[in-house]
C-alpha positions in Angstrom: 21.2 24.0 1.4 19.2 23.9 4.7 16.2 25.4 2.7 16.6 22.5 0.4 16.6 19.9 3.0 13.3 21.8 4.1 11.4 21.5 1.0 12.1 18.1 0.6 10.5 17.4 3.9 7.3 19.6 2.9 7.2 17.8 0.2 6.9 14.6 2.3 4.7 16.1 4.8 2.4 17.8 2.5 2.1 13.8 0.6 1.3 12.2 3.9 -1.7 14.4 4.9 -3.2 14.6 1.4 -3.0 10.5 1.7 -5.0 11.1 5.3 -7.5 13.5 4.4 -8.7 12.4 1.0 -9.6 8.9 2.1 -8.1 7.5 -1.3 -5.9 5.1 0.7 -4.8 4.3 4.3 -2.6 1.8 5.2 -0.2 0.6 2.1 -0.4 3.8 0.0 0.8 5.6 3.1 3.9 2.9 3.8 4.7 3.0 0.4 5.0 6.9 0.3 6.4 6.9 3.5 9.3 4.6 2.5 9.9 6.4 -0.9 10.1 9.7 1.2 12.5 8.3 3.7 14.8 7.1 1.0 15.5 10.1 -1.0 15.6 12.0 2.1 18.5 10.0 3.1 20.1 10.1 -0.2 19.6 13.9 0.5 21.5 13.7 3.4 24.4 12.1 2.1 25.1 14.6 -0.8 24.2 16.8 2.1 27.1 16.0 3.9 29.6 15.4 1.2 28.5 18.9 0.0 29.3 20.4 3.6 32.8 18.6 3.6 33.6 19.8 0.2 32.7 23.4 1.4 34.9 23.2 4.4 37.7 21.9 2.5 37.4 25.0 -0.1 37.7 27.2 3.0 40.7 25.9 4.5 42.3 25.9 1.3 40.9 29.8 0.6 43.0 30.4 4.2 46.3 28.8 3.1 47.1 28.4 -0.4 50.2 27.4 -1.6 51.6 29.5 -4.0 52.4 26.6 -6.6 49.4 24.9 -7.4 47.4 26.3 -5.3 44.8 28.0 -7.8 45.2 24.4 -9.0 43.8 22.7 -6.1 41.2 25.3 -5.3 39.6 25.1 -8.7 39.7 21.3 -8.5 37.4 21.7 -5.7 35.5 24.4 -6.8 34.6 22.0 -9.6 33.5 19.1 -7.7 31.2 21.2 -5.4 29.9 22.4 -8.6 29.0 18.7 -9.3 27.5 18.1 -5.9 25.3 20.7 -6.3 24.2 19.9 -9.9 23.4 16.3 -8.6 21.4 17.8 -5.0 19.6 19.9 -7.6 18.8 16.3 -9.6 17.6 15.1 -6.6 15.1 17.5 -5.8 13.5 17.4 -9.2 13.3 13.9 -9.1 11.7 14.5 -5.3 8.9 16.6 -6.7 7.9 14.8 -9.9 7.3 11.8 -7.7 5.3 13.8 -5.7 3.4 14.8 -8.3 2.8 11.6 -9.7 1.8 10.1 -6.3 -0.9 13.1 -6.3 -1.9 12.2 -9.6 -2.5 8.4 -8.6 -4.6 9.3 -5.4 -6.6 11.8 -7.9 -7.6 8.6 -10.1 -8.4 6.8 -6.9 -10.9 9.6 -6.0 -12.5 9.7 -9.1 -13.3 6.0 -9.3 -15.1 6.6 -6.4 -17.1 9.3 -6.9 -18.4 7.3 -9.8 -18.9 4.5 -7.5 -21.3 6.2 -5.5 -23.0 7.9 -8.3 -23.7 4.8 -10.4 -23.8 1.7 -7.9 -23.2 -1.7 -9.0 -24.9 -4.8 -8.0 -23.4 -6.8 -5.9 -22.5 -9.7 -8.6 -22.1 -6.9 -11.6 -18.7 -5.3 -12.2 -18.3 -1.5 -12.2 -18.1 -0.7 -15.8 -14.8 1.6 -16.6 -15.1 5.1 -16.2 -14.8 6.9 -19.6 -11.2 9.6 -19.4 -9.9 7.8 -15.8 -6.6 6.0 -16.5 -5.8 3.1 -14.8 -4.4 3.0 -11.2 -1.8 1.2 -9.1 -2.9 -2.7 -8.0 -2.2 -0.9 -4.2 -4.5 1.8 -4.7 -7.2 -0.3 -6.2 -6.9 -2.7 -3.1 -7.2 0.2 -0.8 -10.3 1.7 -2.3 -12.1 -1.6 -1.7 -10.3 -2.3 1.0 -11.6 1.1 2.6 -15.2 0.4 1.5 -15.2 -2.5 3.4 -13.9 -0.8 6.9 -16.6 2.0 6.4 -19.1 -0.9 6.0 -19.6 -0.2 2.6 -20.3 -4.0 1.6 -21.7 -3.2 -1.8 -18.9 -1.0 -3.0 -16.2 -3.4 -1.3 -17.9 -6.5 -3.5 -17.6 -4.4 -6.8 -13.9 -3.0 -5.9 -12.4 -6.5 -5.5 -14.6 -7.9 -7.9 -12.9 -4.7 -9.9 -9.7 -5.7 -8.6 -9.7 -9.7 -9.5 -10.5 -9.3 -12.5 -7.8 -6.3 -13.6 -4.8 -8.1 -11.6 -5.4 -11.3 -11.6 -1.6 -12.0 -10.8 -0.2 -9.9 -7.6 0.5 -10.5 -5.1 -2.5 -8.7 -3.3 -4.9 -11.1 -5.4 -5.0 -14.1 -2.3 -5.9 -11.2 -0.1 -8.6 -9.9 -2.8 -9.9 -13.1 -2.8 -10.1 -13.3 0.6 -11.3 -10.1 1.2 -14.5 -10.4 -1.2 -15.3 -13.0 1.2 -15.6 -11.0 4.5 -17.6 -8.6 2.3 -20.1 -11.4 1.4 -19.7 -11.8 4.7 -21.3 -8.4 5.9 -23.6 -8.5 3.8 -24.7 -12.4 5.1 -24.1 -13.6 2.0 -22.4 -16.9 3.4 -23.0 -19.1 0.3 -20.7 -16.6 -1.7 -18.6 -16.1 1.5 -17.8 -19.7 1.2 -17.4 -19.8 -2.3 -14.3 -17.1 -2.0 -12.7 -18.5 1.1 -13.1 -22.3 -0.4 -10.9 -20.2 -3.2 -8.3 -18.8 -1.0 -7.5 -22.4 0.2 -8.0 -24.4 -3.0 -5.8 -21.7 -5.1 -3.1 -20.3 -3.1 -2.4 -22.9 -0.4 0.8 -21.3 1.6 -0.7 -18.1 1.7 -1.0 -16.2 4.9 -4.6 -15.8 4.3 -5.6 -19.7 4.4 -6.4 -20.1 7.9 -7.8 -17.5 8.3 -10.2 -18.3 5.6 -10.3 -21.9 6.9 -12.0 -19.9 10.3 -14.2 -18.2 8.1 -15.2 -21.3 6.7 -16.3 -22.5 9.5 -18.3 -19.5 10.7 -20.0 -18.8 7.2 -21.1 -22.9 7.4 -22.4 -22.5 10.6 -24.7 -19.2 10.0 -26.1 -21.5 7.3 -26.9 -24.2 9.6 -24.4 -26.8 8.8 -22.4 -27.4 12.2 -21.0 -30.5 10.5 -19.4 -28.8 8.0 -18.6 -26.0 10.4 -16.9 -28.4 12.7 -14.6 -29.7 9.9 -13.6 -26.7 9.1 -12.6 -26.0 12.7 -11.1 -28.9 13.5 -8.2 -28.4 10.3 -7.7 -24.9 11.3 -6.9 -26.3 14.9 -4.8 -29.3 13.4 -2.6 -27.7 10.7 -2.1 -24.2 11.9 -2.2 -24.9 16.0 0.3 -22.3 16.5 -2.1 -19.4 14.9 -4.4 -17.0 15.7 -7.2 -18.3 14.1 -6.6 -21.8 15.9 -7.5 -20.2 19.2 -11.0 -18.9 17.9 -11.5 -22.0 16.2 -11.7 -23.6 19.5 -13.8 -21.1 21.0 -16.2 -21.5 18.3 -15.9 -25.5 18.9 -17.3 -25.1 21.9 -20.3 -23.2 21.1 -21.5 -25.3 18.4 -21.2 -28.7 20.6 
C-alpha cells in the first residue's frame, strides 16, 4: 500500500515539472493540476486509512477467534478489505488516466505553438486552425497567450487572445482576454487599439475585477496619444469609484505628472 501511495505522488510530481519545463502553461494550469492532485491524494488517504484499520482488525481477530462464528466474522472482514482494495485500485487508475489526459492537453498546447512561430500572424489576422490539433482547454488557451505576452511576445499574445475571443466568447476568462489584448496593444504602442479593448472591458463587463484597472490603462494609453484631457478623465473615475484600489493610487501619481 505504501508503494501505492508513492506512485500516486510521482504521478503528481512528474505532472508538475512537465507543466514547468514545457512552457505550455504557468500559473492556472499548474493550480488546477495542483488542486486535482491534492484531492485524490486525500481521497487516497482515506481508503488508506480505513484499509489499515480493517487490516488491524483482521489481525486481532486472526489472534482470538471465537469458536462460534468466528470463521463468520473473519470472512466478513476478509470481504470488506477485499472491497477496499478493489476501490484503492479504482482510484489509481482513475489517478493515471487523468494524468494522461492532462499530458495530452499540454501536448496540444505545444503544438499550437510551434505553428505559431512557424507561420506568424498579423497582428489584426487570426491564426488560422492547425489541420490534426484538437481543441484545448479555455485555461490553456489563456495561458499560451497569456505567456506570449510575459516573454514579450506582443504579436503572438495579439493572435492568442484574438484566438481566444473569438473560440470562448463566454468564460469566465473572456473580461481578462479582453483586457489582456489591450496591454498587448499596449507593448506593442498600439494605444488606439489599446483603448479600443479596455473601453471594452468597462462598457461590457462592468463589475469585473479587470475595470479599473483598465480605467488606469485608459488613462495611460490617452495620454501616450497626446490627449491629457481625456487622460485626466480617465484618472479622475478610477480615483472616484474605486478609491480604495490599487489602480487609484497610480492614478494619482500619474495626475500629477500630466498637470
Amino acid at each position: 500500500m505504501k508503494l501505492r501511495r508513492m506512485v500516486s505522488l510521482q504521478v503528481g510530481a512528474m505532472l508538475a515539472c512537465g507543466l514547468f519545463l514545457s512552457g505550455c502553461a504557468k500559473h492556472a494550469d499548474f493550480l488546477e493540476i495542483r488542486d486535482q492532485v491534492s484531492i485524490i491524494a486525500k481521497t487516497q488517504d482515506q481508503e488508506q486509512k480505513r484499509f489499515e484499520a480493517m487490516q488491524r482488525r483482521l489481525e486481532s481477530l486472526e489472534r482470538v477467534r471465537e469458536p462460534e462464528g468466528g470463521k463468520l466474522r473473519l470472512d466478513d472482514a476478509q470481504a470488506r478489505l477485499q472491497k477496499l482494495e478493489g476501490r484503492l485500485a479504482k482510484i489509481e487508475e482513475a489517478q493515471l488516466a487523468q494524468a494522461a489526459s492532462m499530458r495530452s492537453d499540454l501536448a496540444i498546447a505545444e503544438a499550437t505553438r510551434q505553428a505559431r512561430v512557424t507561420k506568424p500572424a498579423g497582428p489584426l489576422d487570426l491564426p488560422s486552425i492547425v489541420p490534426g490539433v484538437p481543441s484545448i482547454t479555455p485555461t490553456s488557451a489563456f495561458n499560451l497567450a497569456y505567456n506570449d505576452y510575459l516573454n514579450g511576445k506582443f504579436d503572438l499574445a495579439v493572435s492568442g487572445f484574438q484566438r481566444f475571443i473569438k473560440d470562448f466568447p463566454s468564460t469566465s476568462l473572456t473580461p481578462n482576454a479582453h483586457y489582456w489584448l489591450g496591454e498587448s496593444y499596449y507593448g506593442q504602442k498600439d494605444y488606439i487599439r489599446a483603448m479600443q479593448s479596455f473601453e471594452h472591458v468597462v462598457n461590457e463587463y462592468a463589475g469585473n475585477e479587470k475595470v479599473p484597472a483598465a480605467l488606469f490603462k485608459l488613462g495611460l494609453s490617452a495620454a501616450e496619444t497626446g490627449d491629457t484631457a481625456k487622460s485626466r478623465k480617465y484618472l479622475k473615475r478610477v480615483i472616484e469609484e474605486y478609491s480604495t484600489s490599487d489602480e487609484a493610487k497610480l492614478a494619482k501619481a500619474k495626475m500629477a505628472e500630466i498637470r
